[in-house]
C-alpha positions in Angstrom: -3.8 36.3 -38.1 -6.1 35.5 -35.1 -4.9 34.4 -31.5 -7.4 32.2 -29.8 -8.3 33.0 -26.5 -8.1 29.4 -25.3 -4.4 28.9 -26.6 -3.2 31.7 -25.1 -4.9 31.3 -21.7 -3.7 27.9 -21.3 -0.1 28.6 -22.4 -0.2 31.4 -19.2 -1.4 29.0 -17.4 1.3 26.4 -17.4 3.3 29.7 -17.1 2.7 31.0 -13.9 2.0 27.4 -12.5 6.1 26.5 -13.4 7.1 30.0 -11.7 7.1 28.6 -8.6 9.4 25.8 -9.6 11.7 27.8 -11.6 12.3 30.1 -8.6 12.2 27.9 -6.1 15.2 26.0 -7.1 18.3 26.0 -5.4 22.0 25.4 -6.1 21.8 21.6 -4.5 25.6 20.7 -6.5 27.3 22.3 -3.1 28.8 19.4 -0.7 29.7 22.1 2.2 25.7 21.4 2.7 26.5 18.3 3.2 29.0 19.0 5.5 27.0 21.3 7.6 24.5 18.1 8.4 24.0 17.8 12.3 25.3 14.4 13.5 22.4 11.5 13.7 20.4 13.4 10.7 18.7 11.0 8.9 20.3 10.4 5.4 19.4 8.8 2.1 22.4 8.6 -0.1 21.8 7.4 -3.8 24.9 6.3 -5.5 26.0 7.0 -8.8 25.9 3.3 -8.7 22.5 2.9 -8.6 22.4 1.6 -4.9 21.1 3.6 -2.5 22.0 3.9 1.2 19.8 4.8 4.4 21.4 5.7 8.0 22.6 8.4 10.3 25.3 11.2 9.4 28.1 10.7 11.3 30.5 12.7 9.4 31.3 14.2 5.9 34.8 15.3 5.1 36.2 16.9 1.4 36.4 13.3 0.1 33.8 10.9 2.0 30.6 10.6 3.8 30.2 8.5 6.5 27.0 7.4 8.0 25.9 5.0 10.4 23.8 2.2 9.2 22.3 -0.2 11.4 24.8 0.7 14.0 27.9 0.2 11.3 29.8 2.5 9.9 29.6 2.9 6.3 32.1 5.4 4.4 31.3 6.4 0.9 33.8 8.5 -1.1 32.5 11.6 -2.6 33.0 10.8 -5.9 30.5 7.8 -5.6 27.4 10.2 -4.3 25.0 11.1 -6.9 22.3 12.6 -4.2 22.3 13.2 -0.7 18.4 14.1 1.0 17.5 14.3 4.5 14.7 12.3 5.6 12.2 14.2 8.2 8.9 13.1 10.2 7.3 10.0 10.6 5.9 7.6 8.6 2.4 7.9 8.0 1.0 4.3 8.0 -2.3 4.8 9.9 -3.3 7.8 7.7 -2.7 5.9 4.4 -4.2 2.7 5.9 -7.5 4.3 6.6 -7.8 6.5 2.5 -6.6 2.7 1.3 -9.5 1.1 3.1 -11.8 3.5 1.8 -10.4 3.3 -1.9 -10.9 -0.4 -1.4 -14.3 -0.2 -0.3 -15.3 1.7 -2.5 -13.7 -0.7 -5.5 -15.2 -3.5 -3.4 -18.4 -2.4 -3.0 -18.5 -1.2 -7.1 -17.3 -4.1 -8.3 -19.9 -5.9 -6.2 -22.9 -3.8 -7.6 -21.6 -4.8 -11.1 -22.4 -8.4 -9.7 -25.8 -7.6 -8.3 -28.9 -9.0 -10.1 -32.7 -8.6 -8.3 -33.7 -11.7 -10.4 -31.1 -13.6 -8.0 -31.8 -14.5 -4.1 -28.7 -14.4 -3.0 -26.7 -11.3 -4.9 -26.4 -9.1 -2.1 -23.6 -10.8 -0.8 -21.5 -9.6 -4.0 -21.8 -5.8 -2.7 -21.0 -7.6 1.1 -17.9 -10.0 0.1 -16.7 -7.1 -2.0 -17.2 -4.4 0.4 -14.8 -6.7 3.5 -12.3 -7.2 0.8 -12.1 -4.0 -0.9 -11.6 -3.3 2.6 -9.1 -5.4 3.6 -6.1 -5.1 0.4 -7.0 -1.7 0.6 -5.8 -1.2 4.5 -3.1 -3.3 3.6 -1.8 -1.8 0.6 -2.5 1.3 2.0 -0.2 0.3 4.9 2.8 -0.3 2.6 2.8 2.2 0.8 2.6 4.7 3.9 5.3 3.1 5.9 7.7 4.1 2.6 6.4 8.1 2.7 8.5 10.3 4.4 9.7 13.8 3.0 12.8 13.8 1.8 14.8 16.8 0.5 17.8 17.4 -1.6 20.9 18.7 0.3 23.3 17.7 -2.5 23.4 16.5 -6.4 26.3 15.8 -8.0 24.6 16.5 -11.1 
């Protein structure tokens, strides 16, 4: 029987990356965390429901959670929370803006190039028009989907 060097090095690979994760992991099915939130910590409550609901921890007691939600307070028994995560820092949206406009004028530009003939007079302003609109859906799409990345993390899974 022969082992093959590959196999094995690749199977101790995907080993020690998981370690990390396996280790790392802790009991989140405890609702006294929940409990222990600060008042006006930003929460994200999923619902076993499906829903999920964004606001401030007012309070949590042995049967609800009560947060306050666009200046309303919303109670939620215990039994409806799937997950509970607090939501830290900022939003991002400059940052993500700026590596979407480069994405996009990159595409842009590429896709422009693909366009480009020397037999033509006029082609360069394939690599130019796709270059400013690359450009712009990229800043914009970049935009959106920075203003939705915060980090979250788990205080509490029903699971």
């Amino acid at each position: 029987m022969h082992i093959r060097p590959l196999a094995v090095l690749l199977v101790l690979t995907l080993f020690v990356t998981q370690l990390p994760a396996v280790f790392g992991q802790q009991s989140s099915n405890n609702w006294s965390a929940v409990q222990q939130l600060k008042t006006n910590t930003k929460l994200i409550v999923k619902q076993k429901s499906g829903g999920e609901v964004k606001g401030l921890m007012i309070e949590a007691t042995d049967t609800t959670l009560t947060i306050d939600r666009k200046g309303k307070p919303v109670s939620i028994a215990r039994a409806d929370v799937q997950q509970v995560y607090v939501s830290e820092g900022k939003a991002e949206k400059g940052k993500w803006a700026a590596i979407g406009s480069g994405i996009g004028a990159g595409t842009g530009a590429g896709i422009g190039a693909i366009k480009y003939s020397p037999d033509s007079d006029d082609s360069e302003i394939y690599i130019v028009g796709g270059l400013l609109i690359g450009v712009g859906v990229g800043a914009v799409s970049g935009l959106l989907f920075g203003q939705s990345r915060r980090k979250r993390e788990l205080v509490y899974s029903a699971f």
